[in-house]
N, C-alpha and C positions, 0 to 999 in steps of 0.2 A: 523107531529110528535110533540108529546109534553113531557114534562118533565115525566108523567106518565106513560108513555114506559118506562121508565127506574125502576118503583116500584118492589120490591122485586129485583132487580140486588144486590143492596148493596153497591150501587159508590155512593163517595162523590159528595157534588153538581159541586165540579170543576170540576170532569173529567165528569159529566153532560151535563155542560152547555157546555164544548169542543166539546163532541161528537155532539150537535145541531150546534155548529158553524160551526164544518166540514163540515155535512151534508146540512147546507143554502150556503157555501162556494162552493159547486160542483156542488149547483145548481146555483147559479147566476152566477159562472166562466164556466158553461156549457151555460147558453143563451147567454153568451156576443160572445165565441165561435160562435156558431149557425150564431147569426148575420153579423158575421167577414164575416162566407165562405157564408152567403145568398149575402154579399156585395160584394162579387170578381167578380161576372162577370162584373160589373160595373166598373171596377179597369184598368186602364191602363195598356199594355203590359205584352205580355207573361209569365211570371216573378212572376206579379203581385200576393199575398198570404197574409195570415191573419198574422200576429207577426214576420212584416219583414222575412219571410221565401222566399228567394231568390236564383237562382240557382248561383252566386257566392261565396254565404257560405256555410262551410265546409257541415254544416245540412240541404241544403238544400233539403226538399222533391224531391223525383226520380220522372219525369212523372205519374209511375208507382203508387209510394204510393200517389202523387194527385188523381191520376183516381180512385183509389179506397176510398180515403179521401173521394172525392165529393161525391159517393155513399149512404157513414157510419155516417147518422148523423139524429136526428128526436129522436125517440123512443126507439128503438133496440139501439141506441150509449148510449143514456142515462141510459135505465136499467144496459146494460151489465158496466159500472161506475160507475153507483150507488151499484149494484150487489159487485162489487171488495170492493168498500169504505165497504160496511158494512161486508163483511166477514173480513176486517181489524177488523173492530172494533169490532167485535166480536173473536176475537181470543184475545185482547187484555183484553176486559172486561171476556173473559173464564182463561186469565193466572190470573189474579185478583180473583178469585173464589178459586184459588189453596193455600194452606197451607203457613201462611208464605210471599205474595205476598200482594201488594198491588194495589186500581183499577187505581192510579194515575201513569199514566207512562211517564216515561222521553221521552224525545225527543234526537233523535240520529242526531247531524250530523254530520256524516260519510255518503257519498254518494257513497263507495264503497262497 
């Protein structure tokens, strides 16, 4: 992806150059992923998981959602991510097209 994707949108270079940062952000935080659970089975005891994910904490992954983690990863994990990230970002650069709006948008944090 280059900046020329974005010709005739109408966004300033800043929310530009964001939207490539995300998009290199999901891919390099998608390989390091990948690598993590290629590296578990090498990982000592049952327990063992990528970002401290252990069955003492509260979040730790069920059996259930490992067995199907190890499955969901390759190509099909990646589009279907990639797929979400850009219908984000296009609804964002579509509210930006509307009267009145602008393409630079805040960041919310409110995680509720």
């Amino acid at each position: 992806m280059s900046l020329r994707s974005f010709e005739g949108l109408g966004l300033d270079p800043a929310t530009e150059v964001n939207i490539l940062g995300t998009i290199n952000n999901y891919i390099f935080g998608f390989v390091q992923r990948e690598a993590a659970w290629q590296r578990l089975p090498a990982r000592p005891g049952p327990a063992a998981a990528p970002s401290g994910i252990h069955s003492s904490e509260p979040d730790a992954l069920s059996a259930e959602h490992l067995s199907v983690r190890t499955r969901l990863h390759g190509d099909d994990s990646f589009e279907w991510g990639l797929a979400c990230l850009l219908d984000g970002i296009a609804v964002r650069v579509g509210r930006a097209g509307q009267p009145g709006a602008t393409a630079t948008a805040s960041i919310s944090t409110s995680w509720s």
